[in-house]
N, C-alpha and C positions, 0 to 999 in steps of 0.2 A: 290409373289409366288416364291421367292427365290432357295427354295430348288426342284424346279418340276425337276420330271425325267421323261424320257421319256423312255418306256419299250424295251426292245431289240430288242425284234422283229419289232418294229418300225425302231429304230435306224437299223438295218443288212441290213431291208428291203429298206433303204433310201440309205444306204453305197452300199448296190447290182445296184441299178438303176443310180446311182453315177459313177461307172465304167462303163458303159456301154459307147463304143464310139459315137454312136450314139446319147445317151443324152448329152455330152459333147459336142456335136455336135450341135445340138439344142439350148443349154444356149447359145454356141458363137454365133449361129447365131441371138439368142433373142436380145444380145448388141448390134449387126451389123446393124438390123432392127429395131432400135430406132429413126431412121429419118423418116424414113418409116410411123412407129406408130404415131408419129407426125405429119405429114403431112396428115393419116385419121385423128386424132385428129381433128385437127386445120379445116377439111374441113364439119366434123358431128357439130363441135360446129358452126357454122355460120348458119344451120336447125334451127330455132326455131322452140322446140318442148314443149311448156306449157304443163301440165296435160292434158290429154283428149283429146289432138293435135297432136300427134306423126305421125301423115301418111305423111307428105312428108321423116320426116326423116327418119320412117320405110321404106319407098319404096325407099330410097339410102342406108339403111342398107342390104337389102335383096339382092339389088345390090352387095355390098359389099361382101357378102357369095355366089355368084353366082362365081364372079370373082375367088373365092378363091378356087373352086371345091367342094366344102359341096351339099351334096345328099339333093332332098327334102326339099328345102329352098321354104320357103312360109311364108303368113301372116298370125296367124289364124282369128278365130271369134273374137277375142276380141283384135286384133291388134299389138298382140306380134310377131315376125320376128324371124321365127326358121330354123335351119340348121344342119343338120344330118353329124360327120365323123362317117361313121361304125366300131366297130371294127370287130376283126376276131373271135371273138366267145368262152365265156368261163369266161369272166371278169364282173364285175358289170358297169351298164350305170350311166353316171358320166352327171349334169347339170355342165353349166358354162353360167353368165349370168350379163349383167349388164341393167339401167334401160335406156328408152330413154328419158324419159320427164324429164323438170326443171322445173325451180321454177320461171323461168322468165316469162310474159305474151309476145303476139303477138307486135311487134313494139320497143322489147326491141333493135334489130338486132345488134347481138353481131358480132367484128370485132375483131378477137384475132392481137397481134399484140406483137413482140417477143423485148427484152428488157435484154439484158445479157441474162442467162440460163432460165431467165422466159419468161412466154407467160400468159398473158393479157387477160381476156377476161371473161363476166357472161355463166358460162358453162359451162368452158373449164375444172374443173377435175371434178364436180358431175353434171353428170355420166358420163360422155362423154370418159375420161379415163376410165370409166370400160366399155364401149363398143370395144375399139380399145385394151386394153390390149388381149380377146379372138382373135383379127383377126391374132393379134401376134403371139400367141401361134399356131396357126393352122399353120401358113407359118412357124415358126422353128420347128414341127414336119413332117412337106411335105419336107422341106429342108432335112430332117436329115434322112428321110424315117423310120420314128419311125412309126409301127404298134400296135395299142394298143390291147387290150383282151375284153372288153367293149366299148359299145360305147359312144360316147362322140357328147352329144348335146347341142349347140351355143342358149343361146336365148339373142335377146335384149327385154327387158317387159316396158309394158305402167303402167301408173299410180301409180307411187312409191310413189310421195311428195305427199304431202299438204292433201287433203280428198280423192288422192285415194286411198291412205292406203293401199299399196301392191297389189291393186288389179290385176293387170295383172300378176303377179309372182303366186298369188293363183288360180286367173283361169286357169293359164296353169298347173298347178300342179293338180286341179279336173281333168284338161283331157287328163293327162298323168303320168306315172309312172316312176319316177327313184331310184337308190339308193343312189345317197348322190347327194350334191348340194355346187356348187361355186357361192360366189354373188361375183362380184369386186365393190365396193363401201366403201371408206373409205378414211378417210385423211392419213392415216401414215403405211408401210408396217412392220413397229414392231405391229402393233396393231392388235391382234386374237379376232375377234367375236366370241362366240362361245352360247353366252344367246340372247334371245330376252325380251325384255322391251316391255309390253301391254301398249295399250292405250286406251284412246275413248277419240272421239270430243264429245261433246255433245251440244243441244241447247234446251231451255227452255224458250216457249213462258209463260205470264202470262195476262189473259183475264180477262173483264171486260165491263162497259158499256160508260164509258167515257162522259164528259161533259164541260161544259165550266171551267175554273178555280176556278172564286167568283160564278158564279150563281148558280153551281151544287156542289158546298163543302159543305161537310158535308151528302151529301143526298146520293153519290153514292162513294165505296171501288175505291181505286187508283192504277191499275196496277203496277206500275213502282215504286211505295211503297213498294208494295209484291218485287217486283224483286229486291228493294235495302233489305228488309230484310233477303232477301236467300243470298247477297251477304255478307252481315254482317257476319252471321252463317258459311258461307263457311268458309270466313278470322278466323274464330276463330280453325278450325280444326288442329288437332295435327295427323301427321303420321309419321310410321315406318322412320326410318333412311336406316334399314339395315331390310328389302332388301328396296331399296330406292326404294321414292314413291313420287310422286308429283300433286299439284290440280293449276291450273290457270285458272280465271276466266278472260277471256282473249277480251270479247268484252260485250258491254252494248247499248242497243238502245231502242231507245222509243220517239215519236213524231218526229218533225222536227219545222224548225224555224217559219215557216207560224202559226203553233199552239201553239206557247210558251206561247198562252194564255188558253189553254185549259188540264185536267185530259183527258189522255191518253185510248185510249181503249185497249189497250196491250202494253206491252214493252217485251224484249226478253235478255236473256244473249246466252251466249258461252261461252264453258270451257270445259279444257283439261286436265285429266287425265292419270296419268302412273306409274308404278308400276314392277317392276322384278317380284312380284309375284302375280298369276293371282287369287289367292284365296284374297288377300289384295286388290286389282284392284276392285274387283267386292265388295269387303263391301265398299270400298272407292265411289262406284256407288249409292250402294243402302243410304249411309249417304245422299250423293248428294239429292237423291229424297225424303227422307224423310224433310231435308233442305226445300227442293220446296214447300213442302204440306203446312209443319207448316206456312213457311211466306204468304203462302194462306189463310192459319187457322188463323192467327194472324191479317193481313190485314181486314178478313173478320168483325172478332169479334171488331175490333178498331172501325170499322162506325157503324155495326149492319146494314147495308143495305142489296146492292145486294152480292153477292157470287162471288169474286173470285177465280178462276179455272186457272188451268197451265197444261198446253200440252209439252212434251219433245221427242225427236228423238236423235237417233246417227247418224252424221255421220260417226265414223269411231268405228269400233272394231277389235283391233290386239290384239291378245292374248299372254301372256306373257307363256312362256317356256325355258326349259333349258336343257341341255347335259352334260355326265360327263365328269369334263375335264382330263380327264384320258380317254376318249374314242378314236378309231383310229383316226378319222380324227382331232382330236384337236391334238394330240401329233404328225400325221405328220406334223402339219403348225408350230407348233412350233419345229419341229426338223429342216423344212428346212428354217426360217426365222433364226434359228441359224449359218445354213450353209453359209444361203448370208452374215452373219458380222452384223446382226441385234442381240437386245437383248429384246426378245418377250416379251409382253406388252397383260396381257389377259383386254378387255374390259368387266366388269362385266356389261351385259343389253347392250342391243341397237335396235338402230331402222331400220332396212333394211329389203332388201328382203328375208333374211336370217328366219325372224320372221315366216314366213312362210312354209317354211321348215322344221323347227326346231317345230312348230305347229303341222305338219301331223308325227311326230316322223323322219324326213328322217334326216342322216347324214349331217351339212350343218354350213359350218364358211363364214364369210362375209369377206374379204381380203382386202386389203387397195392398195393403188395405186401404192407404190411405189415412193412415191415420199413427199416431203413436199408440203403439202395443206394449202393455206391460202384465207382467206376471202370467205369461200362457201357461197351459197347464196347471194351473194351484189355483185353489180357490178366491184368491183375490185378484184374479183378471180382470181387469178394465179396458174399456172402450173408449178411447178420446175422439170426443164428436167433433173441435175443432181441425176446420178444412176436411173431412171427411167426404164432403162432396167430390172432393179432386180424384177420387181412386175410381170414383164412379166416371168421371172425366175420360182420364188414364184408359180403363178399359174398353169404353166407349169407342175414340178415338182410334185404337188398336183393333178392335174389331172391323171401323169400317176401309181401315188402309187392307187391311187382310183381305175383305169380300169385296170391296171395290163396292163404290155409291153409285146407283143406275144415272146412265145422263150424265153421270159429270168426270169420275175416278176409277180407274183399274184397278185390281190388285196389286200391292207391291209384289207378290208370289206371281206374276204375271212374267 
């Protein structure tokens, strides 16, 4: 997207808040409190916080926004850690949010451990920098006595990876209202979220009556036969490029070793669908299940016996949507990802808490760390601290175009 402009009123509205000495004021002190943000960093990533596990690290996060003077810091029902700055009235209320759990299990006990500019450790940038990037921004706007117009509320959220599928970013979203929405979660601060990519887990048991190997062949349908012919059918599907769409059938099981002499009474797959576009998403489902039947149909008719049957569930469904990228909030981030010396980088689809957001139609880009991200997910994760102050800049920045600065700036949402 070579040729993208961004519209004046963006651009005037970026160059007004830019002048202000008290936001200059703020960015210096964003760089100053880079040790700072590190040393939370470095103290949230040693919490393991698995999927569905997050309460000792929400109850040092919640910690964390007490310390910091945030109104109204609590945990709610579903275990997201939220924090209220007021603004002074007039401006749009602005999320900013990163998630708490990984992808690590209980006993992985990560020990970040610093190594030149890097720091070490299963963690330490997703998401754990997108937690400590908002603590940031809050202490260089208290520093700088920057008053916003909207208010501006801190969430960290549970259940991002694996099967929880955004769910703590969407239940806090059912039980509250804002107008646009900050995720920090990402590897690279050139890089603009601005689409979500749908998905679904899915699993697909396949039933039967099961018997011994030689004594019951021929007499009774094979589960795990049906299940290899739906996986057959799957591997043969052809989809879109553009909007990019993808199927992996991603696990296979059926008996164990004790019975490797016996036809199966069920076997089961797993597979993962996703799609930029949620109209393709959902026929790429419905292929899926059609898949299922026939290798039921086929299984069944192959012996002529009993009747094979298949049972399926999701677990996850994220819905795929999108925003123009000509709309305010994408043209601020990439106005001030220009500013910092960066050359913005739009990511077509993704997967964050973003998805969610961008769901319920609310204003909402995913922002990247600020830093170079390597190895997420695996145990040799690293944090590159060089310019990591700039993602703290980046959201900064972005926050106060959103809420509008008392006395001087609107909202761009205005």
């Amino acid at each position: 997207m070579m040729s993208y402009q961004v519209s004046a009123n963006i651009q005037e509205t970026l160059d007004k808040l830019l002048a202000l000495p008290q936001v200059q004021k703020a960015l210096e002190f964003a760089q100053q409190d880079a040790d700072q943000t590190l040393e939370n960093q470095i103290e949230l990533c040693k919490i393991e916080a698995p999927t569905f596990h997050e309460e000792k690290k929400a109850a040092r996060y919640a910690e964390m926004y007490k310390e910091l003077g945030l109104e109204n810091v609590h945990i709610d029902r579903h275990g997201n850690v939220e924090g209220l700055r007021p603004g002074k009235g007039g401006g749009k209320k602005v999320l900013m949010e990163g998630h708490m759990d990984t992808v690590f299990p209980i006993g992985t006990n990560p020990q970040p451990r610093k190594e030149g500019t890097r720091v070490y450790a299963p963690g330490i940038v997703d998401d754990t920098r997108g937690m400590v990037v908002p603590l940031s921004v809050i202490r260089a706007l208290d520093a700088a006595g920057i008053q916003t117009k909207g208010d501006l509320v801190f969430v960290g959220t549970v259940e991002e990876e694996g099967i929880g599928s955004f769910g703590g970013m969407l239940k806090w979203l059912d039980d509250n209202q804002v107008d646009a929405s900050i995720s920090i979660d990402g590897p690279s601060a050139e890089g603009i979220t601005y689409e979500a990519t749908g998905h679904m887990t899915c699993e697909a048991t396949f039933h039967g009556i099961g018997g011994h190997a030689h004594g019951a062949f021929g007499k009774v349908a094979n589960p795990l036969n049906a299940a290899a012919r739906a996986v057959a059918k799957i591997a043969e599907f052809q989809v879109p490029t553009d909007p990019k769409t993808s199927f992996c059938v991603s696990n296979f099981h059926a008996g164990n070793d004790a019975g490797i002499h016996a036809i199966v009474p069920e076997a089961t797959i797993k597979f993962n669908l996703r799609s930029d576009s949620q109209e393709v998403l959902e026929e790429l489902y419905q292929r899926i299940l059609n898949a299922l039947q026939e290798a039921c149909d086929e299984e069944t008719a192959r012996w002529g016996k009993d009747t094979i049957t298949v049972t399926h569930k999701r677990y996850c469904n994220v819905p795929a949507g999108t925003q123009d990228v000509h709309s305010p909030i994408v043209e601020a981030t990439y106005a001030i990802s220009s500013y910092l010396g960066y050359e913005p980088i739009f990511f077509h689809g993704g997967s964050t808490n973003c998805n969610m957001a961008i769901g319920k139609n609310i204003p909402a880009v995913c922002l990247g760390m600020g830093s170079l991200d390597c190895g997420a997910h695996t145990l040799q994760e690293f944090f590159e601290t060089t310019d990591a102050h700039k993602g703290v800049q980046q959201a900064l920045l972005l926050a106060l175009l959103l809420a509008g600065v008392d006395g001087a700036t609107v909202s761009i949402l205005a």
